[in-house]
MARDO-990625 format. One record per residue: x, y, z of N, C-alpha, C, O in turn. Coordinates in steps of 0.2 Angstrom, whole numbers, plus 5000, padded with zeros to 4 digits. Each point is the difference from the previous one (the first is absolute). Layout:
// MARDO-990625
XYZXYZXYZXYZ ...
// end
This chain:
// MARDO-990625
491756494360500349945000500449984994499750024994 500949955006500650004993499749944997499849955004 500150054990500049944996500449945002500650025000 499249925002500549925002500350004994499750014995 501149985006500549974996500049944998500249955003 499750054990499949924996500649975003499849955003 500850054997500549985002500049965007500449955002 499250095001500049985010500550055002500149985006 500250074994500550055004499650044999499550004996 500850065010499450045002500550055000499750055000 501049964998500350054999500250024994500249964995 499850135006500250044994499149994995499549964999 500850104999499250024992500149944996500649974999 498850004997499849964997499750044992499550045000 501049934995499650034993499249965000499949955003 499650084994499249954999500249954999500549994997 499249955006499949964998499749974995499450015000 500949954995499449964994499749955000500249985005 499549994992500049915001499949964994499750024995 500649935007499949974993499349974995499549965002 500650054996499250004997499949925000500549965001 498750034999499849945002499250005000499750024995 500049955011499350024999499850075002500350045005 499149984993499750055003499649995004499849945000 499950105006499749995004499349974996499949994994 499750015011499249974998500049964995499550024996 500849935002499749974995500750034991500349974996 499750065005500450034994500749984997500550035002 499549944995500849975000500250034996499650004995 501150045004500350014996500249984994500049934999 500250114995500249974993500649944999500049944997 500550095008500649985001499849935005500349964998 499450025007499749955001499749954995500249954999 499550074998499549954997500449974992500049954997 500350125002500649994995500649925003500049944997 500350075009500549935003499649955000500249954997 499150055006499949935000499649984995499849944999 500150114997499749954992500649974996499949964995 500950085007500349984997500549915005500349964998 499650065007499949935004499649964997500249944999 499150085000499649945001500249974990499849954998 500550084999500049994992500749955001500049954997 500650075007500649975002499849935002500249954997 499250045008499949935003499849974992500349964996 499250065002499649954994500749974995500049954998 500450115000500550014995499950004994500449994996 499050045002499749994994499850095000499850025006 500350024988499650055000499450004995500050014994 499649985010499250014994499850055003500250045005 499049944990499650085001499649965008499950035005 500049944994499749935005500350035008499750045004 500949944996500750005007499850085001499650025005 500550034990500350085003499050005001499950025006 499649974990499350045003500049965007500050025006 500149904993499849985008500550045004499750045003 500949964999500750035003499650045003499850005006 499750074988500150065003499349995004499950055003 499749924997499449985004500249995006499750035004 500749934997500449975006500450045004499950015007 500550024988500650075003499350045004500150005006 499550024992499550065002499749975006500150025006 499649924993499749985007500349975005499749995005 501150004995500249995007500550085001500350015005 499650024989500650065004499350045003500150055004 499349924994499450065005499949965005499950035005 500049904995499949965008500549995002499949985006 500550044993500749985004500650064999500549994998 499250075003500450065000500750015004500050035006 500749954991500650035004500050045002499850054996 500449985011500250065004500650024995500549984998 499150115002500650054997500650005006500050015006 500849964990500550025002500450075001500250034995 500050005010500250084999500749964997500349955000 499650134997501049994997500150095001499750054998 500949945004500450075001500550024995500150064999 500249904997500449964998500250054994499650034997 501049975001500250024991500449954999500549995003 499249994992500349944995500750034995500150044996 500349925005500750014999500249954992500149945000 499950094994500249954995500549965001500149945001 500450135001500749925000500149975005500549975000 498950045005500149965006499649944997500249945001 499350064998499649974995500149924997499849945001 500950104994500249964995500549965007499949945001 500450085002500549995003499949915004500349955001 498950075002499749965004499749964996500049955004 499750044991499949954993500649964998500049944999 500650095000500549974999500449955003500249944999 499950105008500349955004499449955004500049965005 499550044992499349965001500249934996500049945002 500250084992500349954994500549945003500049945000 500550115003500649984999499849955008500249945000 499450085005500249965004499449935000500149955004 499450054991499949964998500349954995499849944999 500750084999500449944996500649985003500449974996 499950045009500349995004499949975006500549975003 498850045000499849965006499749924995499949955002 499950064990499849944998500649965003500049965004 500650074991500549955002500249955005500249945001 499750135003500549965008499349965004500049965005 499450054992499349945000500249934999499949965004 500450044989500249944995500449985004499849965003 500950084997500449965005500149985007500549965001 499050055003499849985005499549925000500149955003 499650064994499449934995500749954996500049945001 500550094997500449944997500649975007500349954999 499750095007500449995004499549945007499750015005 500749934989499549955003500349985010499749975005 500950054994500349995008500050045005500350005005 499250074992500050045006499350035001499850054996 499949935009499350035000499950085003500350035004 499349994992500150095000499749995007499849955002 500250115002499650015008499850104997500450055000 498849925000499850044997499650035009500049965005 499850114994499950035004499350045000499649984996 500150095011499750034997500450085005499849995006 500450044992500450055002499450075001499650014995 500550025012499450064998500450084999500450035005 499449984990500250085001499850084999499950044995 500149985009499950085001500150054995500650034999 498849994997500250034993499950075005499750015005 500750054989500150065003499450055001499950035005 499649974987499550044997499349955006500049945002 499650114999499449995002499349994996499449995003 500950014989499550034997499749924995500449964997 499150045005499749914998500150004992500249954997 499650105000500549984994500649974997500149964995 500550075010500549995000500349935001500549974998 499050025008500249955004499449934994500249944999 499350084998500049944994500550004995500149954997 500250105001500150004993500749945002500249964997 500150075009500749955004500049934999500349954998 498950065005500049915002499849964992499949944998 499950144998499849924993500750004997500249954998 500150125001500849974996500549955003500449974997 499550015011500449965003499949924999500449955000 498950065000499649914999499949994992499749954998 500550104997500250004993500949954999500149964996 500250065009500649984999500049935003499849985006 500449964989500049925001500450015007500550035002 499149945002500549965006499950035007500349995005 499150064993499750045007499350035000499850054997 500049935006499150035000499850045007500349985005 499250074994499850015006499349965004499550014998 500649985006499749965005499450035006499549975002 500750094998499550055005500450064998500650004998 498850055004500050064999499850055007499450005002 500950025000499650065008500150064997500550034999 498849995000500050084995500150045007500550035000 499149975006500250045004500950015003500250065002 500249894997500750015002500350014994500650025000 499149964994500549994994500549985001500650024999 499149895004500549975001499949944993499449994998 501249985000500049944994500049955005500350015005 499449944993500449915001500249974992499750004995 500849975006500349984994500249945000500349985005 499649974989499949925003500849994995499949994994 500650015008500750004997500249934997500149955004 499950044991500449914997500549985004500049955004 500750104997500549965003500150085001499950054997 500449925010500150035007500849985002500250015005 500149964989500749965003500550055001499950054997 500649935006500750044999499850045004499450015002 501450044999500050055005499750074998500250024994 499550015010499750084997499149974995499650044998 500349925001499849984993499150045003499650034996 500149975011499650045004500250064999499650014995 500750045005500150045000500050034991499850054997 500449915001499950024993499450004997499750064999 500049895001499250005000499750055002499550034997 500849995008499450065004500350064996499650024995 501050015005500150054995500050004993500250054996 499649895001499750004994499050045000499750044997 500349925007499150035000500250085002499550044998 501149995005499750045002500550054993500050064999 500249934999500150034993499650004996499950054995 499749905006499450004993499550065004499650044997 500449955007499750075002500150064998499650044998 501049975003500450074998500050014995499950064999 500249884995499750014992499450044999499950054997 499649895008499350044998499950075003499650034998 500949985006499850085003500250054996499850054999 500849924998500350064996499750004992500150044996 499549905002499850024994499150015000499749994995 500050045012499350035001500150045006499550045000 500749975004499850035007500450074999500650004997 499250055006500350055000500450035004500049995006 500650064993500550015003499950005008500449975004 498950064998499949995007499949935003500249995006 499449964990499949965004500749965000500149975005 500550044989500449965002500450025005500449975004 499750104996500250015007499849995007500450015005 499049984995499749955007500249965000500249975005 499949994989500549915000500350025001500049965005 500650104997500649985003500349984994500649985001 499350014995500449984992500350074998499550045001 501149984996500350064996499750014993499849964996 500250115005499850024992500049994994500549974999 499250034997499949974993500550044996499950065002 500649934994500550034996499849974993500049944998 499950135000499449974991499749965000500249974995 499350015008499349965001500149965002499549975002 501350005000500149945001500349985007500050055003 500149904999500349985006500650025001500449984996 499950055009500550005002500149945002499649965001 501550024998500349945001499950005010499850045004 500249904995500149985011499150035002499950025006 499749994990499550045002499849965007500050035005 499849904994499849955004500550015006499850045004 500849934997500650025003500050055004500049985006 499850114992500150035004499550035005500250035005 499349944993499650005004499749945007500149945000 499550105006500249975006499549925000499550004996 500749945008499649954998499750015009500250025005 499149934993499750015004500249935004500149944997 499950065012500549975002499249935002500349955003 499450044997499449975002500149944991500049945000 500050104994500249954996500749964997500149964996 500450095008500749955001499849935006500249955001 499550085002500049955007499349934997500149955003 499550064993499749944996500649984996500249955000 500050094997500549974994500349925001499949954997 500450075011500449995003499549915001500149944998 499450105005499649925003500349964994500449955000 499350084995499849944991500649985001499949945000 500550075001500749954998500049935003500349954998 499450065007499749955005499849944999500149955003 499550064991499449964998500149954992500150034995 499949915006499949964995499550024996499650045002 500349924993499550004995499450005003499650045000 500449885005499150015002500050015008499749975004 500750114997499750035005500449965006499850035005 500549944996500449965005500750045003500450034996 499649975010500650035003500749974997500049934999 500550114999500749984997500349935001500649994997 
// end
């Protein structure tokens, strides 16, 4: 019987899968575990003593052993200048969704009609489908709302939904930040199960999003969203 595909597809060979480190079975948590959340629990206090890092690591140890995360598979080769690529434009679309935030907040005579638009991300793989949903509810003016790991499907709670295309946009924003994250961790194979084109020197190919096929179940929610007022009320 063939090893399950961390991804969810069932075609073509699969390189081993890895996972990402986190707790170990029975009790055991890893370094790299107890390391994040002592360095969490030092961030909450904001103070670094000797006090915060011994209590932290008392802490880190006994909830990464009562409370052990499920190892994630990854298939994946991590891509530098997909990397850099995807951190970059992580920047840029946070200081630009600040703006048109601002501007919408100073636009006393037009109330935004905010929405919650759902969309069919391409990859299978629950990694991918978190890493999507946190860089997307990182950017002001959009969060995620629910999550269906079985369909890898997004719900996205959109500020403003105004204007013509403005749904459709939304939705292919999310589904680029996918393609980001697939092209700066996921490997040649799985991005060719996305249906996304090849990485040309680690990085994304132009129209990468664009040339690939959309899935017609989330043009057709798109579509609903456009529909809906802010508090959920037919147009």
């Amino acid at each position: 019987m063939s090893p399950s595909d961390p991804t969810g597809a069932s075609a073509g060979p699969l390189a081993p899968a890895r996972t990402v480190p986190g707790s170990t079975r029975r009790g055991r948590p890893s370094i790299p575990a107890v390391a994040w959340l002592t360095l969490v629990w030092i961030l909450l206090w904001g103070d670094l003593t000797w006090a915060n890092l011994l209590g932290g690591l008392v802490a880190a140890y006994v909830v990464a052993a009562l409370l052990p995360l499920p190892r994630v598979p990854f298939a994946g080769r991590p891509s530098l200048l997909g990397f850099l690529r995807l951190m970059g434009r992580l920047g840029l679309d946070i200081v630009v969704a600040s703006v048109e935030v601002t501007g919408i907040a100073l636009r006393f005579n037009r109330e935004p009609r905010s929405g919650v638009i759902r969309v069919q991300l391409r990859s299978r793989s629950d990694l991918y489908l978190t890493l999507t949903a946190d860089f997307c509810s990182l950017v002001p003016g959009s969060i995620i709302v629910e999550a269906h790991r079985a369909t890898s499907t997004l719900y996205v709670h959109v500020l403003d939904l105004g204007g013509d295309g403005a749904v459709e946009r939304a939705r292919h924003e999310v589904l680029e930040q996918e393609a980001r994250v697939m092209y700066a961790l996921a490997s040649d194979d799985e991005i060719a199960r996305a249906g996304l084109p090849a990485r040309r020197l680690g990085g994304a190919p132009r129209g990468a999003v664009a040339a690939a096929p959309l899935p017609a179940d989330a043009m057709a929610a798109a579509v609903q969203a456009e529909t809906s007022h802010a508090d959920g009320g037919p147009r």
